[in-house]
C-alpha positions in Angstrom: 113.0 52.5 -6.7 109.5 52.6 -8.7 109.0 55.3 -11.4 105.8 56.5 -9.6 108.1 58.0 -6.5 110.6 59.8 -8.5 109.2 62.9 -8.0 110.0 63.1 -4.4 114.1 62.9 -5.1 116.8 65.3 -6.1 120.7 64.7 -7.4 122.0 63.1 -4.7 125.2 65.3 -5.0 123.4 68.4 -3.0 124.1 67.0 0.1 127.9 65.8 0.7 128.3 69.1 3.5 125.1 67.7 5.1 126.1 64.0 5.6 129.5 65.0 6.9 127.7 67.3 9.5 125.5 64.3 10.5 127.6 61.4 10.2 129.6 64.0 12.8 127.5 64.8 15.3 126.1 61.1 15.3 129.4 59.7 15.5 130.2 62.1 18.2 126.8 62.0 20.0 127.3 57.9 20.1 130.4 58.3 21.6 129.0 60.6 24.3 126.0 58.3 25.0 128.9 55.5 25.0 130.6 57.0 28.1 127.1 57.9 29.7 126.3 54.3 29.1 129.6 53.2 30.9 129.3 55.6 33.8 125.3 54.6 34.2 126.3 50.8 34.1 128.7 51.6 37.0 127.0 54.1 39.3 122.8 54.2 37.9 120.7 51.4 39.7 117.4 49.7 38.5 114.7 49.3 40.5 111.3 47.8 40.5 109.9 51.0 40.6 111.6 52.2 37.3 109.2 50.3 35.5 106.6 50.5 38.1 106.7 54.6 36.8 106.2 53.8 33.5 103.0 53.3 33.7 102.3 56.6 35.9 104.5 58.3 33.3 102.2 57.2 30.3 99.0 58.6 32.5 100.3 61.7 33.0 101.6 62.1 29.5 98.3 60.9 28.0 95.4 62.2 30.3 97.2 65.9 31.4 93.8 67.5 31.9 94.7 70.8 30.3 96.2 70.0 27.4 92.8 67.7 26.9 91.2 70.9 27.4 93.5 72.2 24.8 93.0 69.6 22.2 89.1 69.6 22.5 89.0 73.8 21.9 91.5 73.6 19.0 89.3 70.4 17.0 86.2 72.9 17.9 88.1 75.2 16.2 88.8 73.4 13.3 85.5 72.2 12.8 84.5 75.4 12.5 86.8 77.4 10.7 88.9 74.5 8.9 91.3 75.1 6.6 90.0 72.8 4.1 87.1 71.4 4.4 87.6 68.2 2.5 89.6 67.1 5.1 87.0 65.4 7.6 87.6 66.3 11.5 87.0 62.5 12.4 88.6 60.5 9.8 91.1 58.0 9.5 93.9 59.9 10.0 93.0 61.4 13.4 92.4 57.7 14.5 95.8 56.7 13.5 97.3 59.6 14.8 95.5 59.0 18.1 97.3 55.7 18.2 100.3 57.8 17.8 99.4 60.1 20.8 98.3 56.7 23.0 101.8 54.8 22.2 104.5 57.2 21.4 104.3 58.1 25.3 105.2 54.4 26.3 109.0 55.1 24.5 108.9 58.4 26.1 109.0 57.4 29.7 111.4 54.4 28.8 113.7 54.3 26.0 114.1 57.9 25.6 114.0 58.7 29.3 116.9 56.0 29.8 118.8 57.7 26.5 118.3 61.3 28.5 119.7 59.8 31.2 122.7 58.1 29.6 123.3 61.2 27.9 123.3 63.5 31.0 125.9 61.5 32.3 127.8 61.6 29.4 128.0 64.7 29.0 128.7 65.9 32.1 131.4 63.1 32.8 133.0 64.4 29.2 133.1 68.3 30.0 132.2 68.0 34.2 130.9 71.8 34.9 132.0 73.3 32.0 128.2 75.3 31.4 128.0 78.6 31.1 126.2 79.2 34.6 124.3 82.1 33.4 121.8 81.9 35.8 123.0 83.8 39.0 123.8 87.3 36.4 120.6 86.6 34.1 117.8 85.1 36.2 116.6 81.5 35.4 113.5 82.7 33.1 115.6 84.9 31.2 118.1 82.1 30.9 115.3 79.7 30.5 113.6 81.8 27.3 117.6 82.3 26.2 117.5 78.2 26.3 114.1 78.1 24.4 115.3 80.5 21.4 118.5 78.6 21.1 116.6 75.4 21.0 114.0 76.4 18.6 117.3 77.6 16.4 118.6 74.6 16.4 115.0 73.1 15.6 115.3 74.5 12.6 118.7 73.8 11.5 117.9 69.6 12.3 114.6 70.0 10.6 115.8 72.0 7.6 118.3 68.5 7.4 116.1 65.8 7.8 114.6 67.0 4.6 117.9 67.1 3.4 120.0 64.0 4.1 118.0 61.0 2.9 118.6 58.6 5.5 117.0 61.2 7.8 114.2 61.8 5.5 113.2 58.2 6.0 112.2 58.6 9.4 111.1 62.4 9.3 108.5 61.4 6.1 106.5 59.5 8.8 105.3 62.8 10.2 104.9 64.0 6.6 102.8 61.2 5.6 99.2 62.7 7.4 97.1 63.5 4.5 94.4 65.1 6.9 96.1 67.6 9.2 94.3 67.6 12.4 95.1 68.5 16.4 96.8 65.4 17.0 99.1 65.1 13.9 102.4 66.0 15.7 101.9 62.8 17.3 102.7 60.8 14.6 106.9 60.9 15.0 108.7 58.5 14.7 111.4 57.6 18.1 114.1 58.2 16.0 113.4 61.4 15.0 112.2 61.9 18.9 115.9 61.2 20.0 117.4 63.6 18.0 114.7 65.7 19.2 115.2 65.3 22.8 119.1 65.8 22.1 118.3 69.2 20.6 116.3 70.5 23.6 118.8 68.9 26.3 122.0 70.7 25.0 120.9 74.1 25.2 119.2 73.7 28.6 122.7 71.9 29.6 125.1 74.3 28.0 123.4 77.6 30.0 122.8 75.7 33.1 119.1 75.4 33.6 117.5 73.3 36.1 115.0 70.6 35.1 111.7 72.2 36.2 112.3 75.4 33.9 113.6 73.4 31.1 110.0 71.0 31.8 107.5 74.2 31.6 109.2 74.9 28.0 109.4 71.9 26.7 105.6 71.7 27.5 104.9 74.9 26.1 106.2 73.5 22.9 103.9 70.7 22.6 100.9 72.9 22.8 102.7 75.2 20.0 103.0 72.0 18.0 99.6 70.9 18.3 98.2 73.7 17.6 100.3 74.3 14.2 99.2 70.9 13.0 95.6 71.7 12.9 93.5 72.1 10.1 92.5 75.5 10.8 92.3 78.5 8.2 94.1 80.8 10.3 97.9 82.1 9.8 97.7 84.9 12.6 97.7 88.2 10.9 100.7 90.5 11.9 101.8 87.7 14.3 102.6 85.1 11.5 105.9 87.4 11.1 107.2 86.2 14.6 105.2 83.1 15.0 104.6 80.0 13.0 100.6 79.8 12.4 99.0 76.8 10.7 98.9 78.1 7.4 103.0 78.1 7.9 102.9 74.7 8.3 100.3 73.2 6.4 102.2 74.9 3.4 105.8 73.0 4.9 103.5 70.0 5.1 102.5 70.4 1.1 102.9 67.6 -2.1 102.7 71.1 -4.5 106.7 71.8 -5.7 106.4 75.2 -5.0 106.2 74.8 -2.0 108.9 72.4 -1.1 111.8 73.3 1.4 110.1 75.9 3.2 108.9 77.5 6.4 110.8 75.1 8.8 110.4 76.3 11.8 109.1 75.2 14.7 107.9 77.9 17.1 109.9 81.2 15.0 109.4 82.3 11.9 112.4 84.7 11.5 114.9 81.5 11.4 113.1 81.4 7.8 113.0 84.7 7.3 116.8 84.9 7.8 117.9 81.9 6.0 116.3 82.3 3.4 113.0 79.6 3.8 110.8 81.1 4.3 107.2 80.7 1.5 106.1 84.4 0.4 102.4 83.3 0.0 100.3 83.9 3.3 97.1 82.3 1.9 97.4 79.5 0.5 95.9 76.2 2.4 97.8 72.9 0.0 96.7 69.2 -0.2 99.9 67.5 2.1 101.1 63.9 2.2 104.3 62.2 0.2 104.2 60.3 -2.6 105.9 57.1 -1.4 103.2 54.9 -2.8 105.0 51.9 -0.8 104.5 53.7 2.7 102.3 51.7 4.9 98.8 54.5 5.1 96.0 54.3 7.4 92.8 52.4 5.0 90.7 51.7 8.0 89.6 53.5 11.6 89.3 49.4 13.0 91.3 49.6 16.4 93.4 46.2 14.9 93.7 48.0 11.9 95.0 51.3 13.6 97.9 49.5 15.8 99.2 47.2 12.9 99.0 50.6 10.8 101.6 51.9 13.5 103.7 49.3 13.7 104.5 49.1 10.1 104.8 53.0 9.8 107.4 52.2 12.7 109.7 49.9 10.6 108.9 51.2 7.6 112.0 53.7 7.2 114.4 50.5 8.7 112.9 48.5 6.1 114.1 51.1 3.4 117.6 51.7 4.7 118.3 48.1 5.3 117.0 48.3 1.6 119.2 51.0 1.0 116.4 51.7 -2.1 116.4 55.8 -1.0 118.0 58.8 -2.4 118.0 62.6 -1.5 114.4 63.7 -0.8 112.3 66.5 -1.4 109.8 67.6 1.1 106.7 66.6 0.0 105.8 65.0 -3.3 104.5 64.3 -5.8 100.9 62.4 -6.4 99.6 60.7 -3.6 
């Protein structure tokens, strides 16, 4: 480890509870996935037109007409009223997150559409029925807005420890790396951090029985909240910003300033922070953001050969650190950058 990054560490010894709950659930998620895998092997067939639909899958996740709609009014937006005007709306970081937004969709519709898969069947050959089927007594959008909340909870809980256990850091400061926030930055995540994701939305939907169509329109719903959090725009709601993360929120949980590390982690909520205890007082404030890992691989050029290579290095970056093991417990932003 350099001298330069120290800033962005704490004593490791904050974070034994932490590890043990994620060296848990991983060990216990991999054994689930194992079974899936088993059952999948046994029963699941692969087709020519599995990866046929891969390419249909990337279309419709890249060129979905309204949320292009969406992502043209929200950079108007932030043209006009951004948040800080230093940061440029075409610059080097929306080109690299753009590669983000044009790739990421490829290991969507394969790798982690075969891990939701695997993990369906684990799960369901582990604990058969076992949901609680609240559906018939509650209606499947109440149960499906029940699903969302509990999801966005638990959000919040995996978010608040990516910034706490460091091996998770690794892969979460990827996102945290964007210097110049902009409509397209909640692209740039890296597939790990999309699994663990994906496994967050999936149990809740599971566990209260919801079909796949309304658990679809809310998972969608959260991408448009996302996008529009990420955006440089100098706006954090008025008297909504008590129920409902704004982009002030988040810039300030995307900030290198210390006071502001560790805070507002929510995703869609704001009264998980509010409750726990994470929530940043100041309403106002619009802070630089990056990390100060001067070794992390940053965007230099807009060049299309530039971009890609760019990506594939911020991909293997965190592997390269753990295989390095040269990490220790992180903060959430950092220092200089």
């Amino acid at each position: 480890m350099v001298a330069d990054e120290a800033s962005r560490y704490r004593p490791p010894s904050t974070t034994k509870a932490s590890r043990l709950i994620v060296l848990s659930g991983a060990t216990a998620g991999l054994c689930v996935v194992a079974v899936g895998a088993i059952v999948w092997a046994r029963h699941g067939t692969v087709s020519a037109g599995v990866f046929s639909s891969v390419w249909t899958g990337w279309r419709e996740s890249v060129w979905e007409p309204w949320f292009g709609i969406f992502i043209v009014a929200l950079w108007a937006l932030q043209w006009r009223y951004p948040a800080r005007r230093e940061e440029r709306a075409l610059s080097n970081g929306l080109a690299q997150d753009l590669a983000w937004f044009l790739l990421s969709p490829i290991l969507a519709v394969t790798f982690i559409s075969a891990y939701l898969v695997v993990l369906s069947a684990g799960v369901t050959t582990i604990l058969g029925d076992r949901t609680l089927n609240l559906v018939p007594s509650l209606g499947i959008w109440r149960v499906a807005v029940l699903a969302f909340v509990v999801s966005d909870f638990m959000a919040w809980y995996t978010h608040w420890l990516h910034h706490r256990v460091p091996a998770l850091w690794q892969f979460h400061s990827v996102h945290h790396s964007q210097r110049e926030m902009n409509v397209l930055s909640d692209n740039r995540q890296h597939v790990i951090e999309t699994i663990v994701s994906a496994t967050v939305a999936f149990l809740p939907a599971w566990a209260l029985g919801l079909n796949t169509g309304a658990a679809s329109t809310l998972a969608i719903a959260t991408v448009y909240i996302s996008a529009f959090i990420h955006t440089n725009i100098r706006t954090n709601l008025g008297p909504l910003r008590f129920v409902l993360v704004s982009p002030q929120a988040h810039r300030v949980h995307h900030s290198i300033e210390p006071q502001h590390y560790d805070t507002n982690f929510g995703t869609v909520f704001t009264w998980w922070d509010y409750l726990l205890g994470t929530h940043y007082p100041g309403d106002h404030e619009y802070p630089p953001t990056g990390i100060s890992d001067t070794g992390f691989p940053m965007e230099r050029s807009a060049s299309p050969a530039r971009i890609v290579r760019t990506w594939g290095a911020q991909t293997l970056y965190p592997f390269r650190i753990l295989v390095a093991r040269d990490y220790a417990q992180p903060i959430s932003g950092g220092g200089d950058v």
